[in-house]
PDB file of N, CA, C and O in Angstrom, chain B, residues numbered from 101:
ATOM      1  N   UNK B 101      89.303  87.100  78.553  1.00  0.00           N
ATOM      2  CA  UNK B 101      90.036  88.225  79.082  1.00  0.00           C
ATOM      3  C   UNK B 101      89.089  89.140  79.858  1.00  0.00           C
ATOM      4  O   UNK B 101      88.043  89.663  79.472  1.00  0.00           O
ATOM      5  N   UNK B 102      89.963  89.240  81.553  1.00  0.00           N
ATOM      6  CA  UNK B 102      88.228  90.568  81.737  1.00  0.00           C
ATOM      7  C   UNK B 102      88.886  91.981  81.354  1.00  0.00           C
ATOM      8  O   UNK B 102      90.059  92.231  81.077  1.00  0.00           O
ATOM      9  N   UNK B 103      87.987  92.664  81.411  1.00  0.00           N
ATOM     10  CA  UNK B 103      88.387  94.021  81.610  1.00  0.00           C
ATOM     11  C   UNK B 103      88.382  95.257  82.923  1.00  0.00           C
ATOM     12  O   UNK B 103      88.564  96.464  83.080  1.00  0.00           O
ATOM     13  N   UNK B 104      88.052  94.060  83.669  1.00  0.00           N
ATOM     14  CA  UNK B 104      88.497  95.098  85.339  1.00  0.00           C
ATOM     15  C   UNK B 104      89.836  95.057  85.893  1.00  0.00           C
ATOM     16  O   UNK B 104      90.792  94.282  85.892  1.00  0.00           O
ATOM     17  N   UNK B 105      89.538  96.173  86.358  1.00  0.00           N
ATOM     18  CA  UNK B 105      90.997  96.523  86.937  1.00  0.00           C
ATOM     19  C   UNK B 105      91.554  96.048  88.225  1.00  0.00           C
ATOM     20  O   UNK B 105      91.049  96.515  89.245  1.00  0.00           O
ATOM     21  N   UNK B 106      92.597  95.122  88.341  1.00  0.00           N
ATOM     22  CA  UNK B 106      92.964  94.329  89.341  1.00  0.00           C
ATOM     23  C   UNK B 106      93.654  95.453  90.480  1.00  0.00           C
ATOM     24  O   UNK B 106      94.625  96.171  90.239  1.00  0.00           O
ATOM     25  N   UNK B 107      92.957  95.409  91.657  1.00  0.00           N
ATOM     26  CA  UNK B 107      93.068  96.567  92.666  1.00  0.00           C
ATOM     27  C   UNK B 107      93.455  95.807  93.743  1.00  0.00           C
ATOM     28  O   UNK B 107      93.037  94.720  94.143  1.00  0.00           O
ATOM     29  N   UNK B 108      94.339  96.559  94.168  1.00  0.00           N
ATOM     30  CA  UNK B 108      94.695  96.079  95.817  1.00  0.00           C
ATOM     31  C   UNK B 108      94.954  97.243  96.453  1.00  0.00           C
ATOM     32  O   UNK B 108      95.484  98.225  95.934  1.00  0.00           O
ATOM     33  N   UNK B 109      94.437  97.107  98.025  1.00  0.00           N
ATOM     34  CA  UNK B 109      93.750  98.432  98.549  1.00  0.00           C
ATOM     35  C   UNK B 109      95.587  98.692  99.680  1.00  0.00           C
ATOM     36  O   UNK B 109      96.027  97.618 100.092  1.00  0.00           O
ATOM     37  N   UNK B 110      95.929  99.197  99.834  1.00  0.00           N
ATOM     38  CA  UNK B 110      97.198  99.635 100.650  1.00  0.00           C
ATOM     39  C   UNK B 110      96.868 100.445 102.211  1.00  0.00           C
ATOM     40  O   UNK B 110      96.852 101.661 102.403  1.00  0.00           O
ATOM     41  N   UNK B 111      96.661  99.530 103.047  1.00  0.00           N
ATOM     42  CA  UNK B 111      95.872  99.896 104.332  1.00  0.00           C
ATOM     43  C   UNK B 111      94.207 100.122 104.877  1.00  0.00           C
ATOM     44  O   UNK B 111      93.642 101.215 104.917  1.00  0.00           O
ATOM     45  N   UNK B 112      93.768  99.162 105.165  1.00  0.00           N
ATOM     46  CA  UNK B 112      92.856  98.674 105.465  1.00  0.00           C
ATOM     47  C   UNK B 112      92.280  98.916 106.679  1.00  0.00           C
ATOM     48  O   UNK B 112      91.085  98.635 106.594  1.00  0.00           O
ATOM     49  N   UNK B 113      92.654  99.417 108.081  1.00  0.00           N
ATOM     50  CA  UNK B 113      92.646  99.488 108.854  1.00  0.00           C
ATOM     51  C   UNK B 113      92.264 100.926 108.988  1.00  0.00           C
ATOM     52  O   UNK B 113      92.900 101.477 108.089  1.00  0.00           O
ATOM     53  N   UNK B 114      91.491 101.937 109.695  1.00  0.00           N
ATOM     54  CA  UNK B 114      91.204 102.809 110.238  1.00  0.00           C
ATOM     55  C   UNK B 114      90.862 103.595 109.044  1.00  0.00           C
ATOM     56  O   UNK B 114      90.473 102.735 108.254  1.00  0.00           O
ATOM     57  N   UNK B 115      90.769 104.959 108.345  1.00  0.00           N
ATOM     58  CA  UNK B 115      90.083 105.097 107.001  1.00  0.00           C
ATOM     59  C   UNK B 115      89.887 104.069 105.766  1.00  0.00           C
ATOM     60  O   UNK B 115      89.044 104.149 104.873  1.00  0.00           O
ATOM     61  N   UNK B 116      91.107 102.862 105.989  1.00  0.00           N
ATOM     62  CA  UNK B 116      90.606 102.483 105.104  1.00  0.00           C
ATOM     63  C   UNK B 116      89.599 101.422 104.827  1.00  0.00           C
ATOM     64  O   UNK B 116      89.364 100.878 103.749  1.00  0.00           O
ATOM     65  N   UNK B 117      88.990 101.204 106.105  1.00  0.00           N
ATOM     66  CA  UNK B 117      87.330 100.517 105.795  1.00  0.00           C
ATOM     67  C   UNK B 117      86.618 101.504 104.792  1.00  0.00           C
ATOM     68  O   UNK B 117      85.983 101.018 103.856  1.00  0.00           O
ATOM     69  N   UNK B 118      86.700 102.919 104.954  1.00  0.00           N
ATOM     70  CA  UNK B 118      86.164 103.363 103.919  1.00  0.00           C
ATOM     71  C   UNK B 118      85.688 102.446 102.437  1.00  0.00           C
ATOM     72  O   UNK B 118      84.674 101.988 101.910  1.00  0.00           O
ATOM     73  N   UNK B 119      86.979 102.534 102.238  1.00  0.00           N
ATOM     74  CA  UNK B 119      87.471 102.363 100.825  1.00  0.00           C
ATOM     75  C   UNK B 119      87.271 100.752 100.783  1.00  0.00           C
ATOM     76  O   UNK B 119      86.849 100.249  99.742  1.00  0.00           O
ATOM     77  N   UNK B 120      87.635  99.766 102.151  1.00  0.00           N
ATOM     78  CA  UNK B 120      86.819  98.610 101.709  1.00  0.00           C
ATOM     79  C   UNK B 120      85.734  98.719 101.763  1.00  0.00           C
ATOM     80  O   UNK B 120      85.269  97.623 101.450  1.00  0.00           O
ATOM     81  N   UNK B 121      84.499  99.799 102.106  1.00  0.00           N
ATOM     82  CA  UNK B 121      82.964  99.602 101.844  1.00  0.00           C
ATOM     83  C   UNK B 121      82.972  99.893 100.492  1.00  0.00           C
ATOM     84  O   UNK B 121      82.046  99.303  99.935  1.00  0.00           O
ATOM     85  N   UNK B 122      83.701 100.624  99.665  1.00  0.00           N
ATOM     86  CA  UNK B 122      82.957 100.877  98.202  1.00  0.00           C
ATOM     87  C   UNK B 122      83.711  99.809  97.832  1.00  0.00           C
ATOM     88  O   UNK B 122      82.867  99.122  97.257  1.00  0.00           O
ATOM     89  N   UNK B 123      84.818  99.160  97.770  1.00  0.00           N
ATOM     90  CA  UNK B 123      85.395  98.227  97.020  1.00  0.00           C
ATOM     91  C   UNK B 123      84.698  96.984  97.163  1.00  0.00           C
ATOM     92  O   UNK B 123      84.615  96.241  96.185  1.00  0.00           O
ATOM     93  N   UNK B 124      84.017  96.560  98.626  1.00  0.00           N
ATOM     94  CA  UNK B 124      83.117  95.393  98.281  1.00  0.00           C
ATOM     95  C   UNK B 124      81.804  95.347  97.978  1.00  0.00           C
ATOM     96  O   UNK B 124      81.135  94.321  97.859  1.00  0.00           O
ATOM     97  N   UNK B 125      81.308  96.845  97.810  1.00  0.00           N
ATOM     98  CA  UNK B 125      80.227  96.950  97.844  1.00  0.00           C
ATOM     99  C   UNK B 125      79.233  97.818  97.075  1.00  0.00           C
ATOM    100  O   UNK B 125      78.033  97.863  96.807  1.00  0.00           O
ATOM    101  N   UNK B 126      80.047  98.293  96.924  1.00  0.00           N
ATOM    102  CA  UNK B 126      79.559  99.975  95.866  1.00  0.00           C
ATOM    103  C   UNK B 126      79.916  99.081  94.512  1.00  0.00           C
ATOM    104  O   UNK B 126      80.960  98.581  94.096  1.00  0.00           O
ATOM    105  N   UNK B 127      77.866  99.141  93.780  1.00  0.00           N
ATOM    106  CA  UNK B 127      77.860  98.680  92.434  1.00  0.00           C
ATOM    107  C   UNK B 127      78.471  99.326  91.376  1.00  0.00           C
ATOM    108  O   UNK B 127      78.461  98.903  90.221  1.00  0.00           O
ATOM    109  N   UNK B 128      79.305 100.918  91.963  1.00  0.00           N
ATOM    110  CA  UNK B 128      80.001 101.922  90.707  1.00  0.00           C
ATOM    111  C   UNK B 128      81.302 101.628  90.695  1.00  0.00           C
ATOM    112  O   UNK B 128      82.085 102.319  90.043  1.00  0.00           O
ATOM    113  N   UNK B 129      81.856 100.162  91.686  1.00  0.00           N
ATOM    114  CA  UNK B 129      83.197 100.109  91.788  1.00  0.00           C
ATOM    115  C   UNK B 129      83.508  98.286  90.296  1.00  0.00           C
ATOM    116  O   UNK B 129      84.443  97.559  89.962  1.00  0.00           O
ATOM    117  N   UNK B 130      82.082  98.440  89.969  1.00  0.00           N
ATOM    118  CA  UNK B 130      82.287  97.325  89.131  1.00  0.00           C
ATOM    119  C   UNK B 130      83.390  96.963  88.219  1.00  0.00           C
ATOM    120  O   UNK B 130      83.826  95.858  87.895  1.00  0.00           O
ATOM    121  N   UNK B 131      83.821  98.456  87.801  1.00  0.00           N
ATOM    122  CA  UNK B 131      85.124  97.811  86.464  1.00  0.00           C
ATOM    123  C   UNK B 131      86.533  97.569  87.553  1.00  0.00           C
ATOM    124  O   UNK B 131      87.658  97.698  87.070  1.00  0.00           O
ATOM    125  N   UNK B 132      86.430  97.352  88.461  1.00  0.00           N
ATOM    126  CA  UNK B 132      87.540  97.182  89.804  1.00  0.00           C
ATOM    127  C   UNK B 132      87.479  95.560  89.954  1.00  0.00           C
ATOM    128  O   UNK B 132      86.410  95.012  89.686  1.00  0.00           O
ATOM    129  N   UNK B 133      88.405  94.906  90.304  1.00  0.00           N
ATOM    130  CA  UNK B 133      88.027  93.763  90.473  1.00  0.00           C
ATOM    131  C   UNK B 133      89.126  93.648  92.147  1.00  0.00           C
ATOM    132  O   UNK B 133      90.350  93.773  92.097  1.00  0.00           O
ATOM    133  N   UNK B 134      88.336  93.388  93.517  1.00  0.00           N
ATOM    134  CA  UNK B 134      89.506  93.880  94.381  1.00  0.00           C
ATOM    135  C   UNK B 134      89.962  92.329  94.865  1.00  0.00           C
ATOM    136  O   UNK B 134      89.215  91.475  95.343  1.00  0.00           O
ATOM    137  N   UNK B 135      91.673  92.194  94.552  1.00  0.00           N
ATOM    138  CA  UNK B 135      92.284  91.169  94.442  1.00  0.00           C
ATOM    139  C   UNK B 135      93.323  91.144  95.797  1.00  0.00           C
ATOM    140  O   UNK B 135      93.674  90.022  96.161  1.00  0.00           O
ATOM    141  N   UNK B 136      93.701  92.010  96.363  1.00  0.00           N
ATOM    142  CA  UNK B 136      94.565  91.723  97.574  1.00  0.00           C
ATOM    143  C   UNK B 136      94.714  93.241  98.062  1.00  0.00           C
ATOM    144  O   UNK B 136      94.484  94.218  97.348  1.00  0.00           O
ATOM    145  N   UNK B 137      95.212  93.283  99.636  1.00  0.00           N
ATOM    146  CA  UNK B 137      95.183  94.253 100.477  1.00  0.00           C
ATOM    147  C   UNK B 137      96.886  94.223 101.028  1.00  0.00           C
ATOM    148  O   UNK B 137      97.715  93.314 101.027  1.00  0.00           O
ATOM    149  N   UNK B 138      96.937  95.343 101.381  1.00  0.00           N
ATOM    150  CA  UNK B 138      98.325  95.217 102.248  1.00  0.00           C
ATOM    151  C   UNK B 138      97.999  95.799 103.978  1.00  0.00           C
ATOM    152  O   UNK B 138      97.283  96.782 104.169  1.00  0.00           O
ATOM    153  N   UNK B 139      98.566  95.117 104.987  1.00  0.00           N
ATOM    154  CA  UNK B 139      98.628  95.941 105.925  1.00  0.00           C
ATOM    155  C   UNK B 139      99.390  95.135 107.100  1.00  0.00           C
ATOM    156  O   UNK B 139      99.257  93.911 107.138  1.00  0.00           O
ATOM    157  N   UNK B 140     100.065  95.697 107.914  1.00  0.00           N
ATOM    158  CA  UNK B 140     101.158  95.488 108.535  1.00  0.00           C
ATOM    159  C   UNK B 140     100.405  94.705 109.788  1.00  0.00           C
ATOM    160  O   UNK B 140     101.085  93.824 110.314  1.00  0.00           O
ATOM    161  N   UNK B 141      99.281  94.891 110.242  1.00  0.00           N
ATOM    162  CA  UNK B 141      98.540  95.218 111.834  1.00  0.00           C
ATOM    163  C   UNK B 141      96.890  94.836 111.452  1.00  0.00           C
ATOM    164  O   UNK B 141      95.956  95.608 111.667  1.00  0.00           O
ATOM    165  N   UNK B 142      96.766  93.544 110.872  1.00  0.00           N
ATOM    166  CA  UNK B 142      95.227  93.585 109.940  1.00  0.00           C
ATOM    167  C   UNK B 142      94.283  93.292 111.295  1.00  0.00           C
ATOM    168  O   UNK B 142      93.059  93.196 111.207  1.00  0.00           O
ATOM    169  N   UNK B 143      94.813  93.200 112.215  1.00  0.00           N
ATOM    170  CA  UNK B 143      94.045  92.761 113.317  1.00  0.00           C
ATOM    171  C   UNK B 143      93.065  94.306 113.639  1.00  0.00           C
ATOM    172  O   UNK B 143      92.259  94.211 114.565  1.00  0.00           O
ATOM    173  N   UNK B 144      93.135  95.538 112.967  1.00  0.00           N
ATOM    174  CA  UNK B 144      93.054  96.664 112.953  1.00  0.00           C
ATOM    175  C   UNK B 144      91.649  97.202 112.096  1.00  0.00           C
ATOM    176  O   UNK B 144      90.978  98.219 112.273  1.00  0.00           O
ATOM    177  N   UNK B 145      91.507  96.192 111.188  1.00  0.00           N
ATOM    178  CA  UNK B 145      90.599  96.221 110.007  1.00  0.00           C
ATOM    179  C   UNK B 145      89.067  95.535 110.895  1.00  0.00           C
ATOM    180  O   UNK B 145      89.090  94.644 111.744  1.00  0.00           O
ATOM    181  N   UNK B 146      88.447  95.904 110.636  1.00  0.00           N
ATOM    182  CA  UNK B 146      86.722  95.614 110.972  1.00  0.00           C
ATOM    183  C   UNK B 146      86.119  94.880 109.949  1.00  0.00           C
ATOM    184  O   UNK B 146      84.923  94.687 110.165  1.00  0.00           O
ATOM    185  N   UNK B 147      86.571  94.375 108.838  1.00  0.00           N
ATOM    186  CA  UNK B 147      86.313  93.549 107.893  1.00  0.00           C
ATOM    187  C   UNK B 147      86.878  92.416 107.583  1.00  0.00           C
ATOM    188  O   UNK B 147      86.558  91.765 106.588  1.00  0.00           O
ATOM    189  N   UNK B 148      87.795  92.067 108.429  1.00  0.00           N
ATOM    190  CA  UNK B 148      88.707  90.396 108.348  1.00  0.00           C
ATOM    191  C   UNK B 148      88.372  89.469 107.802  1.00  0.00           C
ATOM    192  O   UNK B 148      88.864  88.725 106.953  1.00  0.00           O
ATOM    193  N   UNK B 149      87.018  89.561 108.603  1.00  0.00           N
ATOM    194  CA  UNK B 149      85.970  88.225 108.312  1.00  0.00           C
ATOM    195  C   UNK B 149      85.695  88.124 106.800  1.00  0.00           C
ATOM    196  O   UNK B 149      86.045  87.251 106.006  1.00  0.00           O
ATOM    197  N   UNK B 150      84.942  89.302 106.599  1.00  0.00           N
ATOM    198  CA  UNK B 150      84.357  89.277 104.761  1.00  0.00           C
ATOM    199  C   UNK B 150      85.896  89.276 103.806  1.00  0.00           C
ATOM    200  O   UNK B 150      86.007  88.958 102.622  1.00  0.00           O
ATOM    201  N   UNK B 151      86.944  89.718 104.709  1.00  0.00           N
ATOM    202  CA  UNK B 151      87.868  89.713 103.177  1.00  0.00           C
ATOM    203  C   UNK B 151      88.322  88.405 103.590  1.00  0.00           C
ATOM    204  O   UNK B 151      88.788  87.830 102.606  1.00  0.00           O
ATOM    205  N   UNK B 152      88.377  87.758 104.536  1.00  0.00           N
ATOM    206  CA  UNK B 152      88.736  86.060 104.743  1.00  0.00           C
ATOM    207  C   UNK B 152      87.752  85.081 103.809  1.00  0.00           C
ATOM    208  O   UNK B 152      88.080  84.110 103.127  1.00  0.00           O
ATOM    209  N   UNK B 153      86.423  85.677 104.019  1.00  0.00           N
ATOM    210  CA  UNK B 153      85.447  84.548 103.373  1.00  0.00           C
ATOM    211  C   UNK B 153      85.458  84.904 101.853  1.00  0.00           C
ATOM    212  O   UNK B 153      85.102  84.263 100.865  1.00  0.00           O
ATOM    213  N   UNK B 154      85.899  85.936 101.983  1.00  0.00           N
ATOM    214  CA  UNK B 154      86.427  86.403  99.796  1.00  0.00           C
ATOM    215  C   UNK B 154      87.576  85.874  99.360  1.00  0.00           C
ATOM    216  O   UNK B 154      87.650  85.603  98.161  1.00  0.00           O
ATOM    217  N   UNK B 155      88.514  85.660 100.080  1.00  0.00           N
ATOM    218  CA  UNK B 155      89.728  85.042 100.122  1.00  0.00           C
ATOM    219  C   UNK B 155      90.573  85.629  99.375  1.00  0.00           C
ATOM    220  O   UNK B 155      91.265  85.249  98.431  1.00  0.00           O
ATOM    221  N   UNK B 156      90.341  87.324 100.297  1.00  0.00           N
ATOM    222  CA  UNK B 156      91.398  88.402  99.644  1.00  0.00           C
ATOM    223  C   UNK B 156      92.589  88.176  99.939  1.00  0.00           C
ATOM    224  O   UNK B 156      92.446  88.072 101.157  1.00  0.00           O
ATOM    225  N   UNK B 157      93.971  87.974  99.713  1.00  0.00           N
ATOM    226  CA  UNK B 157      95.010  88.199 100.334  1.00  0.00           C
ATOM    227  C   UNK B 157      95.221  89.029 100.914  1.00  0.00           C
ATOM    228  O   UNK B 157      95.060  90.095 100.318  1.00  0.00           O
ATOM    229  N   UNK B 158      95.715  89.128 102.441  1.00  0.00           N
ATOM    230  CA  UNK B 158      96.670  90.117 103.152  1.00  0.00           C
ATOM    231  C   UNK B 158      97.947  89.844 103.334  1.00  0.00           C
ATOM    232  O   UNK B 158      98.442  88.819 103.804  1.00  0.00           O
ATOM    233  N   UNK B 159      98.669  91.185 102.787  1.00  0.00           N
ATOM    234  CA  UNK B 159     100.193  91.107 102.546  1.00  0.00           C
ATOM    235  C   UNK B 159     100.613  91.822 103.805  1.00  0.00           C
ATOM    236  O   UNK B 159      99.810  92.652 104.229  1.00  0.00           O
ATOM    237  N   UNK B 160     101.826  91.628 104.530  1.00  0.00           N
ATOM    238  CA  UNK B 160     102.533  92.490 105.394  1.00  0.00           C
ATOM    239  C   UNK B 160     103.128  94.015 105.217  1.00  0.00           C
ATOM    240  O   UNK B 160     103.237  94.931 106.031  1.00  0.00           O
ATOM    241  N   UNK B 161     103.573  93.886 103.398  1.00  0.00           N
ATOM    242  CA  UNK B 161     103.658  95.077 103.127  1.00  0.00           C
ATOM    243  C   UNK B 161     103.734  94.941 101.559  1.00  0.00           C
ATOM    244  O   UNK B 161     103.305  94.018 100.866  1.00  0.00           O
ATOM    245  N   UNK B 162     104.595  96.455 101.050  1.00  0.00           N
ATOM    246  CA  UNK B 162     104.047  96.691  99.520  1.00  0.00           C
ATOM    247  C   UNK B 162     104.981  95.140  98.862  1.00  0.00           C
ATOM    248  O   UNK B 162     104.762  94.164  98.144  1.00  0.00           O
ATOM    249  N   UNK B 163     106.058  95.725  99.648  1.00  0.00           N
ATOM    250  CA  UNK B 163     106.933  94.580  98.230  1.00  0.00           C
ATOM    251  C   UNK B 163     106.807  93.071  98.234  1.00  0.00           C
ATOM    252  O   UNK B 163     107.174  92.230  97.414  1.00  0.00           O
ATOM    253  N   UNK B 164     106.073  92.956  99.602  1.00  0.00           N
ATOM    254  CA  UNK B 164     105.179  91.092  99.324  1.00  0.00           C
ATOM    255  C   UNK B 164     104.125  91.431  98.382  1.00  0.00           C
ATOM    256  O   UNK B 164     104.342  90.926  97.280  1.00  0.00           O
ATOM    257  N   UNK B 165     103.200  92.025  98.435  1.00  0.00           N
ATOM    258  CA  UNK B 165     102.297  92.675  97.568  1.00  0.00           C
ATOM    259  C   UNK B 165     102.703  92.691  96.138  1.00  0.00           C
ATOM    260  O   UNK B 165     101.818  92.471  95.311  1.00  0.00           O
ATOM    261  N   UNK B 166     103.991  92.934  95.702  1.00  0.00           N
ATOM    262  CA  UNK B 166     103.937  93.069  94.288  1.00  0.00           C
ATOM    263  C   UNK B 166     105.234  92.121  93.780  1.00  0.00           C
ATOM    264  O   UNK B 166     105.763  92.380  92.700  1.00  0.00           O
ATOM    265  N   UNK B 167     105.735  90.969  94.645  1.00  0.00           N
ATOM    266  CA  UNK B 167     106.184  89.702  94.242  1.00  0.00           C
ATOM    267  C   UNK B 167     105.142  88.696  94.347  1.00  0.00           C
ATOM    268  O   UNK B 167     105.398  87.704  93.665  1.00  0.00           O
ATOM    269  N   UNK B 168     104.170  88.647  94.917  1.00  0.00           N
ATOM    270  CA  UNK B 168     102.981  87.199  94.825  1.00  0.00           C
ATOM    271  C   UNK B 168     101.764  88.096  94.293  1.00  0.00           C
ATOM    272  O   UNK B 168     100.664  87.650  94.617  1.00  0.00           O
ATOM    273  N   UNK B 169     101.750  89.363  93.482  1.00  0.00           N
ATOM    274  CA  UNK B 169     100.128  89.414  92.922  1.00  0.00           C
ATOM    275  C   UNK B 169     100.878  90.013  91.904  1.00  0.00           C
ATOM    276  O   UNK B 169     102.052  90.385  91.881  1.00  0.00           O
ATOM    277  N   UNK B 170      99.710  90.046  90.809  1.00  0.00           N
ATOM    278  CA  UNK B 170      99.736  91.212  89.447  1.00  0.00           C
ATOM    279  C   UNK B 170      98.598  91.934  89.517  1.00  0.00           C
ATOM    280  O   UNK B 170      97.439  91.521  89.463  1.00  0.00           O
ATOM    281  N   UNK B 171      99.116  93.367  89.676  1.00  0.00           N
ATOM    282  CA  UNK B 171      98.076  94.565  90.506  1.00  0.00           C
ATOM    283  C   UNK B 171      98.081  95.403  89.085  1.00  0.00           C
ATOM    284  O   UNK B 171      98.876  95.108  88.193  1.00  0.00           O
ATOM    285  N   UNK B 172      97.207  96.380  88.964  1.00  0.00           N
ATOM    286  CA  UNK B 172      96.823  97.275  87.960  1.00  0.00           C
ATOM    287  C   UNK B 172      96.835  98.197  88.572  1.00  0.00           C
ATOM    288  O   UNK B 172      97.406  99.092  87.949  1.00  0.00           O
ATOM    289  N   UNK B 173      96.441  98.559  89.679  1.00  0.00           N
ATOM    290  CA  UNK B 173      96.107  99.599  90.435  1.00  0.00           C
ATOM    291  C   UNK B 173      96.491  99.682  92.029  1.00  0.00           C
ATOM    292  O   UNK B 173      95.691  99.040  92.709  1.00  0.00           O
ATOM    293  N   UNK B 174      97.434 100.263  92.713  1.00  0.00           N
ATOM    294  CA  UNK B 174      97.342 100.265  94.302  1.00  0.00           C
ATOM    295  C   UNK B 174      96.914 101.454  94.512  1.00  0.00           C
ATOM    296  O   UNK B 174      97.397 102.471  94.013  1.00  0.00           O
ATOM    297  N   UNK B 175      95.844 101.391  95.372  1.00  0.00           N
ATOM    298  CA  UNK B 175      95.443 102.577  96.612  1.00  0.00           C
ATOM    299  C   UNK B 175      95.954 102.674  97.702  1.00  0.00           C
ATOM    300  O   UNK B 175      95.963 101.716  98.475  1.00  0.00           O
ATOM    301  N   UNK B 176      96.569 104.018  98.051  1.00  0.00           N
ATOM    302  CA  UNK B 176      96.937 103.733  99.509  1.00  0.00           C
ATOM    303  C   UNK B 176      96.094 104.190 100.055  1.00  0.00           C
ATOM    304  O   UNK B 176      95.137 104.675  99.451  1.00  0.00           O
ATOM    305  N   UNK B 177      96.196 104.175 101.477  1.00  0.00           N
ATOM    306  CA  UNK B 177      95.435 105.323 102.231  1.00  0.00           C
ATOM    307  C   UNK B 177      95.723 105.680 103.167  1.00  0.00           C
ATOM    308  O   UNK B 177      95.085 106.584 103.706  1.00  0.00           O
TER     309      UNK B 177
END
């Protein structure tokens, strides 16, 4: 059983690279485990590549997002 928290980030694109730099990268985001993203326009995001080669899911929106994952946590932004 782990004990991180299954996160999926809710817009990815324009602030929210932010939030994908600490989610893939920031060692204080450890009890997070980041499992899928939502965003309508991912062509928008500056990180495609690394969440492709992580083999994050991108959803079109929330309610694909929460029929094909089991989330603990959504961030929007």
């Amino acid at each position: 059983m782990s004990n991180k928290i299954k996160t999926a980030l809710i817009g990815i694109g324009g602030y929210g690279d932010a939030y994908l730099a600490a989610l893939l990268h920031d060692p204080k985001s450890a009890g997070a485990e980041f499992i899928a993203a939502v965003e309508p326009n991912p062509d928008r995001c500056r990180r495609m590549d690394e969440l492709k080669a992580r083999r994050i899911p991108i959803y079109p929106d929330i309610e694909e997002l929460f029929k094909r994952a089991e989330v603990d946590l959504a961030m929007i932004v």
